[in-house]
GUTORGU-348399 format. One record per residue (C-alpha): x, y, z; residue in three letters. Coordinates in Angstrom, 3 decimals. Layout:
GUTORGU-348399
<pt <X, Y, Z>, "ala">
...
//
This chain:
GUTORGU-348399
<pt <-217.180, -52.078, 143.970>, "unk">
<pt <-213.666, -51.019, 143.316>, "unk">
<pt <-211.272, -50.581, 146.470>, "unk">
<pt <-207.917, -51.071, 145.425>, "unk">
<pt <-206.273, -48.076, 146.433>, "unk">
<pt <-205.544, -48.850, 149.580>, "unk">
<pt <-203.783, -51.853, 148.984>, "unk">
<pt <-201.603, -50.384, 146.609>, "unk">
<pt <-199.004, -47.472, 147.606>, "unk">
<pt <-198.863, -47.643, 151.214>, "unk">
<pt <-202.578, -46.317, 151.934>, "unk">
<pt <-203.085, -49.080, 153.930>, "unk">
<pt <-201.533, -47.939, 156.782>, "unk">
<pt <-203.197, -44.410, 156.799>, "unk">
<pt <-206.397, -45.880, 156.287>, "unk">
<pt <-205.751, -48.287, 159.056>, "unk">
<pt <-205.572, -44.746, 161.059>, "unk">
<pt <-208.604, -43.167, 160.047>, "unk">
<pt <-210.528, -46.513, 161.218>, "unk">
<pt <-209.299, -46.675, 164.182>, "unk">
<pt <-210.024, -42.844, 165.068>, "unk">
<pt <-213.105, -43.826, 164.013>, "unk">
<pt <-213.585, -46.570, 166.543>, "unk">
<pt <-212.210, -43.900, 169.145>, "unk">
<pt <-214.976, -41.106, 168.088>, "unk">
<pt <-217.615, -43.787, 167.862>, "unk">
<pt <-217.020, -45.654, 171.220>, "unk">
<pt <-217.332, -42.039, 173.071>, "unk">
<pt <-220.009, -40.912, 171.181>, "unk">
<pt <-222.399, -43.682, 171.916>, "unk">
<pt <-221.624, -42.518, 175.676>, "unk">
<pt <-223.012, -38.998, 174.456>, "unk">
<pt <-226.097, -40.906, 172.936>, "unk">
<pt <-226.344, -42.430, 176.362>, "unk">
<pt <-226.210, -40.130, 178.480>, "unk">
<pt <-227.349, -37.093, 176.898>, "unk">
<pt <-225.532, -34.870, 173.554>, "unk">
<pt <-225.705, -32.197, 175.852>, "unk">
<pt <-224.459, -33.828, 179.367>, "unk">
<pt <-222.379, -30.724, 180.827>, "unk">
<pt <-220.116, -32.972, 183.008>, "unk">
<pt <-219.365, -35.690, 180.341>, "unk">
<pt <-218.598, -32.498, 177.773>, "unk">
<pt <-216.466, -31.110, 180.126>, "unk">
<pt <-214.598, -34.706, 181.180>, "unk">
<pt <-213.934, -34.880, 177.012>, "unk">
<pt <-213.063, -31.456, 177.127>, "unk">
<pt <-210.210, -32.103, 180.558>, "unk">
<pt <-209.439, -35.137, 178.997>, "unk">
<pt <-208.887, -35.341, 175.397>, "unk">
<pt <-209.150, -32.095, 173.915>, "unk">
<pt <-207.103, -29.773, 176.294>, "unk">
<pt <-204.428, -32.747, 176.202>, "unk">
<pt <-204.223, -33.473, 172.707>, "unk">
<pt <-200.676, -34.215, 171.316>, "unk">
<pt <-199.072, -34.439, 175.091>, "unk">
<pt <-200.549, -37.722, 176.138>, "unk">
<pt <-200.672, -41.068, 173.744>, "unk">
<pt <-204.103, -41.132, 172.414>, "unk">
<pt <-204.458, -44.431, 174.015>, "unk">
<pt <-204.247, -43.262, 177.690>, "unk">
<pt <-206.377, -39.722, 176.536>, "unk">
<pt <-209.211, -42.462, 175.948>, "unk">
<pt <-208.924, -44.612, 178.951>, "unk">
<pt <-208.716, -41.438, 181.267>, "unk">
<pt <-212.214, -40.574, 179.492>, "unk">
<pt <-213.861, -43.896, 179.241>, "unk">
<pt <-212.337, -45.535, 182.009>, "unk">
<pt <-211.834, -48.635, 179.742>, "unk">
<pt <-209.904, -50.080, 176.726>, "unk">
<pt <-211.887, -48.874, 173.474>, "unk">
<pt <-214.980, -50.704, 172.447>, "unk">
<pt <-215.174, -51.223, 168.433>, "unk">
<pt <-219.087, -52.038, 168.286>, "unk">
<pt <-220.060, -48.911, 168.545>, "unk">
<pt <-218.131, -48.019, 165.220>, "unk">
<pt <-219.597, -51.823, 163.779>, "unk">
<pt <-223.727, -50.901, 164.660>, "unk">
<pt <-223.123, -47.004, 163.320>, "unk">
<pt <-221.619, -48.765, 159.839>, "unk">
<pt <-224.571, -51.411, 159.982>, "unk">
<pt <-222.145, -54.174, 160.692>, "unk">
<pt <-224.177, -55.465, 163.845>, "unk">
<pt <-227.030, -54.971, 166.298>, "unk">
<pt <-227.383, -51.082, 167.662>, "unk">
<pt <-227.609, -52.834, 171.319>, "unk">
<pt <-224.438, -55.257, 170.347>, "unk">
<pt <-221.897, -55.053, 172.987>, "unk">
<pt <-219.350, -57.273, 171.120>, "unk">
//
């Protein structure tokens, strides 16, 4: 129960990252678990979208272009057990 490396150093910050990525892969994933892991046209929309774009575009705009929609952090709080699978908040 000891976490106290990342408030000491300047982890914080780059942890703060890694979360928020997180959110990111989470939010679009569920869509995968939605839809289908192997939906050709949602593949190739992440494919157009993020991953041929990567570094050009703010990561913020890469993920509404894919979504269509600001970034949804329950996805990322029912994978870590924080709420309800079906939780939309």
């Amino acid at each position: 129960n000891n976490f106290t490396h990342i408030m000491a150093g300047g982890y914080s910050a780059g942890y703060y990252s890694y979360k928020w990525a997180e959110v990111l892969e989470a939010d679009i994933f569920r869509e995968f678990e939605q839809r289908g892991l192997y939906d050709a046209g949602l593949g190739g929309k992440l494919r157009a979208t993020i991953y041929s774009k990567g570094g050009t575009v703010k990561p913020m705009e890469l993920f509404k272009q894919m979504m269509g929609r600001e970034p949804d952090s329950s996805a990322l709080y029912a994978r870590e057990g924080l709420a309800p699978a079906n939780s939309n908040q």
